[in-house]
N, C-alpha and C positions, 0 to 999 in steps of 0.2 A: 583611873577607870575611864571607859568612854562613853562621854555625855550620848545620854539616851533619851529620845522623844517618841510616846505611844500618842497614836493617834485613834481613834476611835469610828473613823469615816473619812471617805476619798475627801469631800471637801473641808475637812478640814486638815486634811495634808495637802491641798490645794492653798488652802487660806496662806499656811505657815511656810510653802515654798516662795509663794509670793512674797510676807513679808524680808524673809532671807534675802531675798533676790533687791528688793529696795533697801536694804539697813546694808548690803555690805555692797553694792553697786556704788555705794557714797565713798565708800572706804577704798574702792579699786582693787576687792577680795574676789578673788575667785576660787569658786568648788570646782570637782567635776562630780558626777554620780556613778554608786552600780546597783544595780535591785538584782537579786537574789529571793527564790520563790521562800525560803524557811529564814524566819529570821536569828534563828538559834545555829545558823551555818556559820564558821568562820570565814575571814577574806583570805582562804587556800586558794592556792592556784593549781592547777589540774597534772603539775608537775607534782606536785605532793600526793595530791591523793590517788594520783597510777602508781608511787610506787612506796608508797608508805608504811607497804608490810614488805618489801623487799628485804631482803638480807642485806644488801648494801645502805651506804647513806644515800639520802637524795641527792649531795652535791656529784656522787661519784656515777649517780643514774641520770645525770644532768650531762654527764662529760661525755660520755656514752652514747647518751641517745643524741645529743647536738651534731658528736662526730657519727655517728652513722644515717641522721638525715643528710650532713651534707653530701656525705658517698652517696646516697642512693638521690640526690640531685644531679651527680653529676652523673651517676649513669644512664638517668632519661635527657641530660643532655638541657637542664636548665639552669640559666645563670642567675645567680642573685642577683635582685636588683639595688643599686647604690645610691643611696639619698644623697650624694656629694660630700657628705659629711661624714664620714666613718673615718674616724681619727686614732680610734685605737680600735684592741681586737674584740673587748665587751662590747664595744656599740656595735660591732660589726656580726658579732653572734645575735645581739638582741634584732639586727635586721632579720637573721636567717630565723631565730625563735618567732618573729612575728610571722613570715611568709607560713609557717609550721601551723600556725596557732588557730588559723580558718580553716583550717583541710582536718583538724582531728589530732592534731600533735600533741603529746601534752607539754606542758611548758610553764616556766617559772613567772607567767605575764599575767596581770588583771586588765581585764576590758572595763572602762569606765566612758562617759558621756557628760558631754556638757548640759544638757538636759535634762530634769530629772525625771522626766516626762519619757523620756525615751527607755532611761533605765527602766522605771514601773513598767513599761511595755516587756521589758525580760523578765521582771519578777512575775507577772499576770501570764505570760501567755498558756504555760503550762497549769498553772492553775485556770485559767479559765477553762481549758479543756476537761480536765478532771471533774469544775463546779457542775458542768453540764447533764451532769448522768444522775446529780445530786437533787433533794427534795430544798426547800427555802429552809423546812426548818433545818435540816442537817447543817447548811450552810451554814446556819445561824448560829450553830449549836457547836461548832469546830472552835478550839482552842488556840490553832495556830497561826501565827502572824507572818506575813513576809517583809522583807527588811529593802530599807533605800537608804545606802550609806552613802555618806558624803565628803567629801577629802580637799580637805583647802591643800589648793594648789602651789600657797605663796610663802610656803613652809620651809625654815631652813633643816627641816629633819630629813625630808626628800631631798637627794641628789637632781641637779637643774639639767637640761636638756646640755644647756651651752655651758656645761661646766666637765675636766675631767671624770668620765664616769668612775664610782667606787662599787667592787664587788661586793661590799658589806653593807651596802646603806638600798634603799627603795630607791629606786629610778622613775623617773616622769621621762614619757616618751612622748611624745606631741607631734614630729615630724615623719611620720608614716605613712601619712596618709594620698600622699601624692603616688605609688602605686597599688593602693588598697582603694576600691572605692564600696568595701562594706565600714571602712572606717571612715570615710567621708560621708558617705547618709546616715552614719547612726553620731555624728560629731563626736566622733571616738577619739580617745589618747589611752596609753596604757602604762602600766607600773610594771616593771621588773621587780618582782621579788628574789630575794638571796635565797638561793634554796638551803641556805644554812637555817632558815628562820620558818619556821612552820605558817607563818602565815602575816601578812600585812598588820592584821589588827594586835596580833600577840607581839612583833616588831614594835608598835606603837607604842603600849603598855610598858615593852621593857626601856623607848629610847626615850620616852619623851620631856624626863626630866634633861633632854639636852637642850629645849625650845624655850624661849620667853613664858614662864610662868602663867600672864594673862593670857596670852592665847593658848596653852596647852590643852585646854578643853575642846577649841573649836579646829583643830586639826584635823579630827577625825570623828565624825559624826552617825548616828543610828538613828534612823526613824524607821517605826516601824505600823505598820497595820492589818488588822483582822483581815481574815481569810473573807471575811463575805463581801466584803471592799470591792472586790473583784467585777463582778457585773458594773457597777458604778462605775469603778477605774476602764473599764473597757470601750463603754460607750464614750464615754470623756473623750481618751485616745482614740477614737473612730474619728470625732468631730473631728478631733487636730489632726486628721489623717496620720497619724503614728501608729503602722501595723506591720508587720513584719515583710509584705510586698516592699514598704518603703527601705527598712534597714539592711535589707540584703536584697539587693536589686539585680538578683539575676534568677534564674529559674526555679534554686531551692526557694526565694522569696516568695515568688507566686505560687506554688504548690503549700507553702506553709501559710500564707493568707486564706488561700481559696479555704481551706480545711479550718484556719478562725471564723471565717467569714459565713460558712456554711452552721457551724458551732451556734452562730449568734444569731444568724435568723431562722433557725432552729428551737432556740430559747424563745425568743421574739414570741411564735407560734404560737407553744406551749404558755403563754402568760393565761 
C-alpha cells in the first residue's frame, strides 16, 4: 500500500515538510511534488481520463492523438523544439506530448514540482475559489481533503532521464525545461505514464515489490489535508509569493492571479 500521512492543519504539514526536507537532505534524497484539489483522486494522467470510456484502448488513442497533433503542427507550420538529446523515438514523442500538455492536450504526462509549496498552490487554488462563497462553518463542516503526493526521485522503479527510455516503466523527465518557462517558474519535471497502466499510483502498487524492501514505502508518498486548510495555506503562499502570476508567467498567469487576488481581499473584508 502507500504510506499515508493526514494532517490536520497547514502548519502542521508545514512542520512535517520541513522535517522531510532535513532527514532526507542528509541522505542526498530527493522528492518532487503534485497537489491535486480531492485527495481520493488517482495519479491519472489526462490522457486516461479523455478517453476512458472510448471504445478503443488508451494505448491505441495515444497513437492517434500523438500522430494527428503532430499533422496539425506541421500544418501551422511549427517545428518541434529539440533538447539535443532525443536519442530515440519515445523521448522524442514525450518532447512533442510535453509542448501538447500546456495548450490542453491530453496526454500520458504528470506535472510534479520540486517544491511542495508550489504543488499546494495547484491543490488550493481552486478550492480557494469555491471556499469563498462558503460560510466558516460550512468550511468547517466539509469532509474532504486535498492530497500532496510525493515521489522520490532516486528510485530504480522509475526509468532515469539518461538512461534508454522503456515504454513500460514510468519516466522522469527533468530536461524540459530550457523551452518551457511555465516549467521553469513552477520547478517542474514530469513523469510519463504508460498508457497501458491506469495511472502512476496503481503502476506503484503493482511494481514495487521490484524496489529495495526498506525503501518501498517511501517511493511514493500521500499527504493529505482538510478542506478548511485552505485560507491558512493561501495566505502562507502569498507571504512566499507563490501564486499563480508567479507559475505561469504570461498573461493567463495575471488574469488567473488578479481573480485570486480579488478572491482574498474580498474574504479579507468580510472577516
Amino acid at each position: 500500500m502507500i504510506q499515508k500521512s493526514d494532517f490536520y492543519s497547514w502548519d502542521e504539514f508545514r512542520y512535517h515538510i520541513l522535517q522531510l526536507s532535513i532527514d532526507y537532505s542528509e541522505k542526498n534524497i530527493k522528492y518532487v511534488f503534485r497537489g491535486q484539489r480531492l485527495s481520493s483522486w488517482p495519479l491519472e494522467t489526462t490522457l486516461t481520463r479523455a478517453f476512458r470510456n472510448s471504445n478503443a484502448c488508451i494505448s491505441e488513442a495515444a497513437q492517434i492523438l500523438l500522430s494527428e497533433f503532430r499533422h496539425n503542427l506541421k500544418l501551422i507550420g511549427h517545428t518541434i523544439p529539440d533538447t539535443g538529446n532525443s536519442v530515440d523515438d519515445l523521448r522524442k514523442d514525450i518532447q512533442i506530448w510535453e509542448l501538447g500538455q500546456h495548450y490542453g492536450l491530453p496526454t500520458p504526462l504528470l506535472d510534479w514540482s520540486e517544491s511542495p509549496y508550489i504543488a499546494a498552490c495547484f491543490a488550493i487554488e481552486e478550492l480557494f475559489k469555491q471556499s469563498v462563497n462558503l460560510s466558516s462553518d460550512e468550511i468547517l463542516s466539509s469532509n474532504e481533503k486535498m492530497a500532496i503526493w510525493a515521489l522520490r526521485w532516486d528510485q530504480s522503479l522509475w526509468s532515469k532521464p539518461d538512461i534508454a527510455y522503456d515504454n513500460d516503466k514510468v519516466i522522469l523527465v527533468d530536461d524540459m525545461s530550457d523551452y518551457n518557462p511555465r516549467i521553469r517558474a513552477q520547478l517542474g519535471c514530469l513523469t510519463y505514464v504508460p498508457p497501458t497502466t491506469s495511472g502512476l499510483d496503481t503502476f506503484y502498487i503493482n511494481h514495487k515489490d521490484a524496489i529495495e524492501i526498506e525503501v518501498q514505502e517511501h517511493a511514493l508518498l500521500l499527504f493529505t489535508l482538510p478542506h478548511h486548510c485552505v485560507i491558512d495555506a493561501v495566505r502562507d503562499l502569498r507571504m512566499m509569493d507563490i501564486n499563480p502570476r508567479k507559475l505561469f508567467p504570461e498573461f493567463a498567469g495575471a488574469c488567473r492571479n488578479s481573480v485570486f487576488e480579488t478572491h482574498l481581499q474580498l474574504k479579507d473584508k468580510s472577516r
